[in-house]
C-alpha positions in Angstrom: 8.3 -10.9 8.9 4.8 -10.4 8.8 5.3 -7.8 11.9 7.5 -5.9 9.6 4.9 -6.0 7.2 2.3 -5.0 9.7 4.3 -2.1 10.6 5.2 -0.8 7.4 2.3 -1.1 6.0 0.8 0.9 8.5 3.2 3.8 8.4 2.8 3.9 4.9 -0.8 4.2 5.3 -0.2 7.0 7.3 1.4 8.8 5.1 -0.8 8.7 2.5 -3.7 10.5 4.4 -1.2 13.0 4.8 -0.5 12.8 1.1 -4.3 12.4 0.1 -4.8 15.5 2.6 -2.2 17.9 0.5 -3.4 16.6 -2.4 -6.8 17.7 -1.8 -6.4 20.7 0.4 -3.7 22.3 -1.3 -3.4 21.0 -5.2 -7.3 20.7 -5.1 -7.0 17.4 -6.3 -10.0 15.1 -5.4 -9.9 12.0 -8.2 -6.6 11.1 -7.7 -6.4 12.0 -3.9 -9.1 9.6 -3.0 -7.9 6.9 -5.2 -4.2 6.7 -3.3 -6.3 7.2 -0.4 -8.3 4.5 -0.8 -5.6 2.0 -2.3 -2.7 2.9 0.1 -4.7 2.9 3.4 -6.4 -0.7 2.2 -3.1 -2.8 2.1 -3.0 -2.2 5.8 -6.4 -2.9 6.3 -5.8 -6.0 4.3 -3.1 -6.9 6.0 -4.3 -6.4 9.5 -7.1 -8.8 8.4 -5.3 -11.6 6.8 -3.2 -12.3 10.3 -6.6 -12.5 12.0 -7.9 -15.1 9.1 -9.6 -18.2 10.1 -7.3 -20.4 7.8 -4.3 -20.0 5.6 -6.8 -19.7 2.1 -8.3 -16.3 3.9 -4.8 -15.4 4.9 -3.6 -16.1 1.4 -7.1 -14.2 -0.3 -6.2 -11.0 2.0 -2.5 -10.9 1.3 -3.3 -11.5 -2.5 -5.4 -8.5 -2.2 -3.6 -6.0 -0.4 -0.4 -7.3 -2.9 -3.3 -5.5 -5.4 -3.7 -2.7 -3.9 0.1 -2.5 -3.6 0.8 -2.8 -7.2 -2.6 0.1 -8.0 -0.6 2.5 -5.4 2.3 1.9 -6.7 1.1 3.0 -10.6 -1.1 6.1 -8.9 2.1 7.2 -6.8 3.9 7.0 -10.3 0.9 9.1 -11.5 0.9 11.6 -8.8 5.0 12.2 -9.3 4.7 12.4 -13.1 1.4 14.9 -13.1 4.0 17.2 -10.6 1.5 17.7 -7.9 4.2 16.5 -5.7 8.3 17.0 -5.4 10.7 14.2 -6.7 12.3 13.5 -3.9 9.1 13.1 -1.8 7.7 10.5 -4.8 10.7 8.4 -4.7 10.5 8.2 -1.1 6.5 7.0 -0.9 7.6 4.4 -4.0 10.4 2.9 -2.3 8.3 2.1 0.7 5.6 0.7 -1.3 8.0 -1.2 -3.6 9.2 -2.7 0.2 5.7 -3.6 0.9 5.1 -5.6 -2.6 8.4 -7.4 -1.6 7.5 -8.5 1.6 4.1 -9.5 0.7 5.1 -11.4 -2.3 7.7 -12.9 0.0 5.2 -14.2 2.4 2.6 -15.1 -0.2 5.2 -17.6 -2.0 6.0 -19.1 1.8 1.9 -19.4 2.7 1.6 -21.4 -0.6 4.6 -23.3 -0.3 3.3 -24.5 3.2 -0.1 -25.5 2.0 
């Protein structure tokens, strides 16, 4: 699973520097641009580091905190729909694939803990 994660994660991440780029280049949006920016790109960052942990408490600490920074892009993609600076159907699509991401790390967060 944690592959899956790995590579949704990172496509996700990729496109919100696309998204983070619009936002800022054509809706000259900078607070809320560089908050999804920062958010959305750190659950793979987080991720990527938690599989190269030293023991299952840093894998654990890293997953807890990219599940984080799951739920804070979650609410700012919800903010970033409702404020209209981008379309519906584009929203809907980047909050699926972040709701898929809080699944799967919740998912693998329960089995860590379970196996401790």
């Amino acid at each position: 699973m944690a592959d899956i994660l790995q590579k949704k994660a990172y496509k996700f991440a990729l496109r919100v520097v696309k998204l983070s780029e619009y936002l800022h280049n054509e809706k000259h949006e900078y607070v809320l641009s560089r908050k999804i920016l920062d958010s959305g790109t750190n659950i793979a960052l987080l991720i990527e580091e938690g599989k190269q942990g030293e023991n299952r408490q840093d894998f654990i600490q890293k997953y807890s905190v990219a599940n984080k920074e799951a739920f804070k892009s979650h609410l700012l993609l919800r903010l970033i729909r409702d404020s209209k600076y981008i379309a519906e159907n584009h929203a809907e699509s980047l909050l699926f694939d972040c709701g898929e991401i809080q699944g799967l790390l919740i998912t693998s967060l329960r089995t860590a803990r379970k196996n401790e």
